[in-house]
C-alpha positions in Angstrom: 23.5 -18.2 13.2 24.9 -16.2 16.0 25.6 -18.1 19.1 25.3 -16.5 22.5 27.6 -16.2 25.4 26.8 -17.8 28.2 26.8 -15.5 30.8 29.5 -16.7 33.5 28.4 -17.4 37.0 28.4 -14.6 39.6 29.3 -15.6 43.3 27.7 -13.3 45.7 30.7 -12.8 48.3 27.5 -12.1 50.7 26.0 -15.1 50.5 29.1 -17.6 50.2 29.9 -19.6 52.9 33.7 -19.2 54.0 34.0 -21.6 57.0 32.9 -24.8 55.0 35.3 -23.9 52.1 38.3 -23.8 55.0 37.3 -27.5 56.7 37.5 -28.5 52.8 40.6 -27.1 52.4 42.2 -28.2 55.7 41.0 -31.8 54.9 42.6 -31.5 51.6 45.9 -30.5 53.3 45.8 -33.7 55.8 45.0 -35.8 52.7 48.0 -34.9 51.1 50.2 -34.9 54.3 48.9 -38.4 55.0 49.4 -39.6 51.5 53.3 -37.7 51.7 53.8 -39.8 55.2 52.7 -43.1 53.8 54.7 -42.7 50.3 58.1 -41.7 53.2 56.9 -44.7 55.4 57.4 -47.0 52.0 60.4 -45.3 50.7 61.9 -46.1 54.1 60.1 -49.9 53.9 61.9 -50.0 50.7 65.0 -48.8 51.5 65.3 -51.1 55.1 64.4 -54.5 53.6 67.1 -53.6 50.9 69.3 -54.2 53.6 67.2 -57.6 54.7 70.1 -60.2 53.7 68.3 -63.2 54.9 65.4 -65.5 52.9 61.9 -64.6 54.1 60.1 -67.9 54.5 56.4 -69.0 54.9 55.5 -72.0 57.3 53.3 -74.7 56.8 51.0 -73.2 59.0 51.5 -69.6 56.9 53.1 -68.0 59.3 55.9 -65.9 57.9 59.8 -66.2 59.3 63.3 -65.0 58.5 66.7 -63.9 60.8 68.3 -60.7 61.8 71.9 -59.8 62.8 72.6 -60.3 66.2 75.7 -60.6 67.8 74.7 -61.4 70.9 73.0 -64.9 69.8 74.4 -68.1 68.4 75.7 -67.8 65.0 74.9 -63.9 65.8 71.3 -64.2 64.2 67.9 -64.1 65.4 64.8 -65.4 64.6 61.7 -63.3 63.2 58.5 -64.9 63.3 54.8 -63.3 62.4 51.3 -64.6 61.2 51.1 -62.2 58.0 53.7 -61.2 55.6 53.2 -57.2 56.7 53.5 -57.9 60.0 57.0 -59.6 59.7 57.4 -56.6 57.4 56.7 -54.0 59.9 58.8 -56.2 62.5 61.8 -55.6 60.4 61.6 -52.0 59.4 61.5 -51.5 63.1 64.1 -53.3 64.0 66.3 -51.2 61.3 65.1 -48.0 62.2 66.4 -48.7 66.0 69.8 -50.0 64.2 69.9 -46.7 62.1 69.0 -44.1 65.3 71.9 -45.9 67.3 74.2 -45.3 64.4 73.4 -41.6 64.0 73.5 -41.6 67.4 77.2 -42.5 68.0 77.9 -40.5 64.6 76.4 -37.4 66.7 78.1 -38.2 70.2 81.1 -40.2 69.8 83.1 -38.2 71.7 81.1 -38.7 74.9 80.9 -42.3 73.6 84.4 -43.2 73.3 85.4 -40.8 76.4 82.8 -42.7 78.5 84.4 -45.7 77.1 87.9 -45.0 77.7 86.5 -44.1 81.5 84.9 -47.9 81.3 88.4 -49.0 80.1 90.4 -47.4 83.0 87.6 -48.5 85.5 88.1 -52.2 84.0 91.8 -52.1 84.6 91.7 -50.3 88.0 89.8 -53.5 89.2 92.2 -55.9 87.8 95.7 -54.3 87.9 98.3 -56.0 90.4 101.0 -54.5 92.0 103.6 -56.9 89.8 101.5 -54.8 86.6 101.7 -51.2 88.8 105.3 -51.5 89.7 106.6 -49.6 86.7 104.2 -46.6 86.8 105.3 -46.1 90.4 108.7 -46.3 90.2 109.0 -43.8 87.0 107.4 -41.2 89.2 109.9 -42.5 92.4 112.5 -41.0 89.0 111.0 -37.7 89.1 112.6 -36.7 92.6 115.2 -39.3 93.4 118.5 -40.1 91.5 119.7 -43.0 89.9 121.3 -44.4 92.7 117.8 -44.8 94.6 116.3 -46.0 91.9 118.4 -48.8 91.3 118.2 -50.2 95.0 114.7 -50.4 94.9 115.0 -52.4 91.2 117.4 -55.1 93.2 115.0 -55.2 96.2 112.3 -55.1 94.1 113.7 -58.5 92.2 115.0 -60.1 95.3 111.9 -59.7 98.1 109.2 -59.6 95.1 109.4 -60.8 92.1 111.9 -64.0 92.8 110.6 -64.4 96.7 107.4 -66.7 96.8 106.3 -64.5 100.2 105.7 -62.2 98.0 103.9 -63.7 95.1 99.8 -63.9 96.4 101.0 -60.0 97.3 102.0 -59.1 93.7 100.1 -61.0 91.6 96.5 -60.2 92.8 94.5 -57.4 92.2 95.6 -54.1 94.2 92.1 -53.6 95.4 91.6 -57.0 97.1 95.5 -57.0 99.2 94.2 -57.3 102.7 95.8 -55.3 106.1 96.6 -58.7 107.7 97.9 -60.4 104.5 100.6 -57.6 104.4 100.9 -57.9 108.2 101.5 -61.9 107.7 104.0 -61.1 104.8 105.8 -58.5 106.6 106.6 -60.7 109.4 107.8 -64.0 107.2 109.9 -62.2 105.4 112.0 -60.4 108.2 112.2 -63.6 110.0 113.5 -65.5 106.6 116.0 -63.0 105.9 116.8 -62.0 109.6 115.9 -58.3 108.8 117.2 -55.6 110.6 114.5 -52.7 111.1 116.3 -50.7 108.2 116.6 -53.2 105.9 113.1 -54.2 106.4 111.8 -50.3 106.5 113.8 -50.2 102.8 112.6 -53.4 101.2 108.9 -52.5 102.3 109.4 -49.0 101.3 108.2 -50.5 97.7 104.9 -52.0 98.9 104.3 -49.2 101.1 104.6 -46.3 99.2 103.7 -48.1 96.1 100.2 -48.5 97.7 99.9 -44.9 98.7 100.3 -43.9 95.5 97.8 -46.3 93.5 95.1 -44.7 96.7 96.5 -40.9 95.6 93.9 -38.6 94.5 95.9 -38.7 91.1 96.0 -42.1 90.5 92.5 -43.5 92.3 93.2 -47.1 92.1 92.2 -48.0 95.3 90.3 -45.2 98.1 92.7 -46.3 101.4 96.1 -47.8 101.3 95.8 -51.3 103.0 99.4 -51.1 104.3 98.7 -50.2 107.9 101.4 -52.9 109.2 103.7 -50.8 112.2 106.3 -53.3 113.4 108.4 -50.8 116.3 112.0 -51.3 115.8 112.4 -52.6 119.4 110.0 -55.7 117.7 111.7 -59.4 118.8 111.7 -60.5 115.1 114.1 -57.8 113.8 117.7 -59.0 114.1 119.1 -56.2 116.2 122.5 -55.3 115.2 125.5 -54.8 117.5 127.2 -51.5 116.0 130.5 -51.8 113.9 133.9 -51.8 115.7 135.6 -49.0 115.4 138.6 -50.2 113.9 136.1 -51.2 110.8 134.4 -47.9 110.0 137.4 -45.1 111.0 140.5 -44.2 111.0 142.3 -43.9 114.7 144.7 -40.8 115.1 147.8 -42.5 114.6 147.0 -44.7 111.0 145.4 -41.2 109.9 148.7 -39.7 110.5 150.5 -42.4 108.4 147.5 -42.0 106.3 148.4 -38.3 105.4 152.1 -38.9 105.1 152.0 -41.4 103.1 149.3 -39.2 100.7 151.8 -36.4 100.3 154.7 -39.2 99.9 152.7 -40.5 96.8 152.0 -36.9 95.3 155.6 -35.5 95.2 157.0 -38.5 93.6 157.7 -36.7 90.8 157.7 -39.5 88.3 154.0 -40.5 88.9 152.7 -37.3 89.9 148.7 -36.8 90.1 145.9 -35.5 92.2 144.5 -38.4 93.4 146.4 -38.1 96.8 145.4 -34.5 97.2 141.5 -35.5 96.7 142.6 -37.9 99.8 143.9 -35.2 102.0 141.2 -32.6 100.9 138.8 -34.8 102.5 140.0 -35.5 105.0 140.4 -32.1 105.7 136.2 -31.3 105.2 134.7 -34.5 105.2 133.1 -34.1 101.8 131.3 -36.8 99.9 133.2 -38.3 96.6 130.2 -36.6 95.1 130.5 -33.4 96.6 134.5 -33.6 96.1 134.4 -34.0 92.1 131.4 -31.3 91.8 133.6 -28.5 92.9 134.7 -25.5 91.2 137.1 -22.5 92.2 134.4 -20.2 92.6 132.9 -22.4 95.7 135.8 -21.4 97.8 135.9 -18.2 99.7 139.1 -17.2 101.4 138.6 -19.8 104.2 135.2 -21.5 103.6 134.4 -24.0 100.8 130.9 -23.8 99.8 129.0 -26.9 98.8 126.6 -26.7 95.9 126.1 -29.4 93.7 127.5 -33.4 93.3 129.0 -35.3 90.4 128.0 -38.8 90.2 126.3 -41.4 88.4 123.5 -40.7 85.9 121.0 -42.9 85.0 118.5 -43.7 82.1 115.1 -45.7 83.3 117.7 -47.6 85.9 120.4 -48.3 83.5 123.4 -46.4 84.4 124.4 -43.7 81.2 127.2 -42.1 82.6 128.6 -39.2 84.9 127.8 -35.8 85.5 127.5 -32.8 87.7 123.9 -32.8 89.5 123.0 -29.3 90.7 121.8 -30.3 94.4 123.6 -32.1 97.3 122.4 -35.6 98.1 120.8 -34.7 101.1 117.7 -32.9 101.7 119.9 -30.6 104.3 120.6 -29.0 101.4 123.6 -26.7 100.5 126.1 -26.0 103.5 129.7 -24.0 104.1 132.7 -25.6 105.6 135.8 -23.7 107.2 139.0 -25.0 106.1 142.1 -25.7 108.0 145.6 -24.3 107.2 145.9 -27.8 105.7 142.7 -27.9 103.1 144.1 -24.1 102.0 147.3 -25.7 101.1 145.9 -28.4 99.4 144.1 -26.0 97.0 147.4 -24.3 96.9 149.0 -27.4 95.5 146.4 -27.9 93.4 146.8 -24.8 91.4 150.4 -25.4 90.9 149.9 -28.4 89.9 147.7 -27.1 87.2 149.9 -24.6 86.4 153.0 -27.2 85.6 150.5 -29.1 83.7 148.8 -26.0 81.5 145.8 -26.8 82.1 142.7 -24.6 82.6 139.5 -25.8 84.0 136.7 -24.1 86.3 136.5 -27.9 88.4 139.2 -28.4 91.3 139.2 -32.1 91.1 138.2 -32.8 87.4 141.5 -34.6 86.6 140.3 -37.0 89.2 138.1 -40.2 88.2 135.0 -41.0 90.1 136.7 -44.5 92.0 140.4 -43.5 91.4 140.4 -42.2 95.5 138.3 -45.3 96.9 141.2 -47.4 95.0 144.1 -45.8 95.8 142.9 -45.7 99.4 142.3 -49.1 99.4 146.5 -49.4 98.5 147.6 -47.1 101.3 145.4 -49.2 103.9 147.1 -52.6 102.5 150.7 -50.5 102.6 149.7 -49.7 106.1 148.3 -53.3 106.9 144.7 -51.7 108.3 141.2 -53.0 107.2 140.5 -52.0 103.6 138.0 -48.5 104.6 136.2 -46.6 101.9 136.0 -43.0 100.9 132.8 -43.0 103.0 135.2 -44.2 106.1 136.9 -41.1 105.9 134.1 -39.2 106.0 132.9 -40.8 108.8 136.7 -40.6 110.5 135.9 -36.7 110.3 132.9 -36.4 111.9 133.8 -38.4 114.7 137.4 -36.5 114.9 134.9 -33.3 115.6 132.8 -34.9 118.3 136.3 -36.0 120.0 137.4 -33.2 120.1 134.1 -31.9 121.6 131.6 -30.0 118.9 128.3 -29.5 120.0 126.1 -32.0 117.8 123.9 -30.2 116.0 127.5 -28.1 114.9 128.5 -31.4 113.4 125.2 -32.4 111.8 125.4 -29.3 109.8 128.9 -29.3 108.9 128.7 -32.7 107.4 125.6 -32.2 105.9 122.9 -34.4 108.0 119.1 -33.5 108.1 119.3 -34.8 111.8 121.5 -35.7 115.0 120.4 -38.9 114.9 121.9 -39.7 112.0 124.6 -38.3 113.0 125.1 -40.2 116.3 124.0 -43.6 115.2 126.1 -44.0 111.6 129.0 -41.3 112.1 129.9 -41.7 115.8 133.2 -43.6 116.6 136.2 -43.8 118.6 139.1 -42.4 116.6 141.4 -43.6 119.9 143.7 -46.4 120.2 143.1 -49.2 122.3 146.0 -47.9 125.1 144.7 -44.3 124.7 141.3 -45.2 125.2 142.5 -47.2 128.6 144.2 -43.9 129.5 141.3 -41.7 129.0 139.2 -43.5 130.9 141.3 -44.4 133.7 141.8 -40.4 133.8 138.1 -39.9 133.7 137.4 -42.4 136.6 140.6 -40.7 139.1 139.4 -39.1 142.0 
C-alpha cells in the first residue's frame, strides 16, 4: 500500500505575526541572561566561601553564626550573625567581594597608593621630628658651601651648648613644630648669662638654632611654615659680657721686635747647615700679609713683575667633619673673593731667594712654598718670639701686624680692607687695628700731636 506525503505546512508571511515572535524571543534572551547571572553569582558564592576558614555554626535559637578576618578587632576576627543560613551566606560573599575590589584596587593603583603613603610617611615625621633628629640634615647642606673648618666649629658648639647643656635640652628634644618664640627668647638669655657670652660668641653658638630653623621653614624642606627664632638681643644688651679689646703687645708686632723679627729670619735661613724655607715663608708675609692658607696655595704663575695675585688656599680638608687631609681649595676664604697685592723690594727678593734655593736643591715644582708644611711657620715663629723673649704670636698675628703697619703709616681704609682681603671696614677696624708703636714712641707721638 502506498503511503502519502503529508503535505508540509505553509506559513503565509502575510498573515504571520512578527512583533509577538520578537517579545518571545527577547524574553528568551533575558531568561538565559538571568539564568547565565545566577550560575556567575554561584560560581562566585562558590569560589568566596572557599576562602571561609572559619566553622559556620547554628544557635539554639537557629540563627546561623561564624567569624571573619579582621584586624582591627580582638583576636582580629569578627562576628557574623543571621537568622537563615542564605542570609549569613550572602553576608559573606559580600564581605569578600569588598576584600577582592580593594585588592584589585591597590593592584591597579599602587603607585598613587604607596606615593600617597610615602607623602603620609613624611607628613608623620614632619610632626614629630626634633631639632636633636634635624641636626644632621642641616648641617650636610651647611657642607655644600662652607669648608671643613666651619663645619667643625659648629660640631663642638653643637656638643657643648646642645647636646651636653641641659638649657638646651626641652629646645632639642621636642618636636620642631611646637619650639615657641619666647622659649628660644628664655634660652637665649640663660645661656649667655651662664657662659658670660660675648655678642659674637653668642651670634655663633645660636647661628645653629637659627639657621637650623630657617631651613626646616624653607620652601624645600617644609617642616614648619615660619621660623620661631625671632629672638634680637642688640649687642649693646647688659647680659653680653662686653669685651675690652686685646693689648697691643698681645696681637702685633711693634716696629722694633719686627725688625729683630726679620733679622733673625734671614739669620736662620743662611745657616747653611740647616738650610730651609721656613724663614722665607716668615718674611714673605710679612711682606703681604697673606694667610697661611693663601701662602702654601701659591704658584709662580700668580706673580706678576711686582704684584702677587691671590687665587686659591691650601688647607685642611675634611670628610663629613673628620679631617682627611690637605689640599689646594680653588677659592680664598673670604667672600671678598680674589685680590692683588704690590710687593716691596723685599717680598721680590724673597722670591729671588726662593728660586735659588730651588735651584741648589734641583727641585722643580709649579708651588712657591710647597717645601713648607702647613704649621712648620706658626712653630718656628713661636721659637723666634721665645729667642726674642715677646708673647708667643701666631701666623694670624703677623697678618694682623701688617694691616695695622698700613693704617700707621696712613692708608685710606677701604685701601687696606681690600689689600688684606676683608669684605668690610669694620672688620677691618675692630680685629686688625693696633698700635705697632712702643710705649716711649707712642708718648712722643702724642705729646707731638698735642704741641701748640
Amino acid at each position: 500500500m502506498r503511503i502519502k506525503k503529508k503535505k508540509s505546512e505553509i506559513i503565509d508571511p502575510l498573515s504571520f505575526d512578527s512583533s509577538s515572535a520578537m517579545i518571545n524571543s527577547i524574553d528568551n534572551i533575558q531568561i538565559l541572561l538571568a539564568n547565565m547571572k545566577k550560575e556567575e553569582e554561584l560560581r562566585q558564592r562558590a569560589k568566596y566561601l572557599h576562602e571561609q576558614h572559619y566553622k559556620i555554626s547554628t544557635s539554639k535559637t537557629g540563627s546561623v553564626m561564624t567569624w571573619v578576618f579582621d584586624p582591627s578587632k580582638e583576636n582580629n576576627r569578627r562576628k557574623i550573625k543571621k537568622t537563615t543560613m542564605d542570609a549569613l551566606l550572602d553576608e559573606l560573599v559580600s564581605i569578600y567581594i569588598k576584600e577582592g575590589e580593594a585588592e584589585d584596587y591597590v593592584e591597579e593603583h599602587h603607585d598613587i597608593i604607596d606615593a600617597h603613603s610615602q607623602a603620609q610617611k613624611e607628613d608623620t615625621k614632619h610632626k614629630t621630628i626634633t631639632f636633636r633628629e634635624f641636626y644632621s640634615e642641616w648641617l650636610s647642606y651647611q657642607g655644600l658651601d662652607h669648608d671643613g673648618a666651619t663645619i667643625v666649629r659648629y660640631d663642638v658648639d653643637w656638643n657643648k651648648y646642645y647636646v651636653n647643656e641641659p638649657l638646651s635640652k626641652d629646645i632639642i628634644d621636642n618636636p620642631i613644630k611646637d619650639i615657641k618664640p619666647i622659649q628660644i627668647k628664655v634660652w637665649a638669655y640663660k645661656l649667655i648669662e651662664k657662659y658670660k657670652m660675648t655678642s659674637t660668641k653668642y651670634y655663633n653658638v645660636s647661628t645653629i638654632l637659627r639657621q637650623g630653623l630657617a631651613f626646616a621653614a624653607s620652601e624645600d624642606i617644609g617642616i614648619i611654615d615660619t621660623s620661631p627664632f625671632k629672638v634680637i638681643i642688640k649687642k649693646s644688651d647688659k647680659k653680653f659680657k662686653h669685651a675690652k679689646k686685646p693689648e697691643n703687645k698681645t696681637q702685633v708686632f711693634n716696629l722694633a721686635v719686627l725688625k729683630k723679627l726679620i733679622d733673625l729670619c734671614w739669620e736662620d735661613y743662611n745657616d747653611k747647615d740647616k738650610q730651609y724655607l721656613t724663614p722665607l715663608a716668615i718674611l714673605f708675609m710679612i711682606e703681604t700679609g697673606v694667610r697661611i692658607g693663601e701662602l702654601l696655595g701659591l704658584f709662580w704663575n700668580d706673580v706678576e713683575a711686582d704684584t702677587v695675585n691671590i687665587k686659591r688656599q691650601y688647607g685642611r680638608i675634611y670628610d663629613n667633619g673628620v679631617l682627611a687631609g690637605y689640599d689646594l681649595k680653588e677659592y680664598t676664604k673670604s667672600e671678598a673673593g680674589e685680590r692683588s697685592i704690590p710687593l716691596t723690594n723685599e717680598a721680590i727678593k724673597i722670591l729671588q731667594e726662593i728660586r735659588k734655593y730651588y735651584l741648589r736643591k734641583g727641585i722643580i715644582t709649579e708651588r712657591i712654598f710647597e717645601k713648607v708644611g702647613y704649621s712648620a711657620t706658626r712653630n718656628k715663629l713661636y721659637r723666634y718670639c721665645d729667642k726674642m723673649n715677646e708673647i708667643r704670636k701666631s701666623n694670624h698675628k703677623i697678618r694682623k701686624t701688617y694691616v695695622s703697619r698700613l693704617l700707621y703709616n696712613g692708608l685710606l681704609i677701604n685701601d687696606v680692607r681690600e689689600l688684606a682681603g676683608h669684605n668690610s671696614e669694620q672688620t677691618t677696624l675692630r680685629n686688625y687695628t693696633f698700635g705697632v708703636e712702643t710705649d716711649e714712641e707712642l708718648k712722643t707721638h702724642v705729646k707731638e700731636a698735642l704741641a701748640l
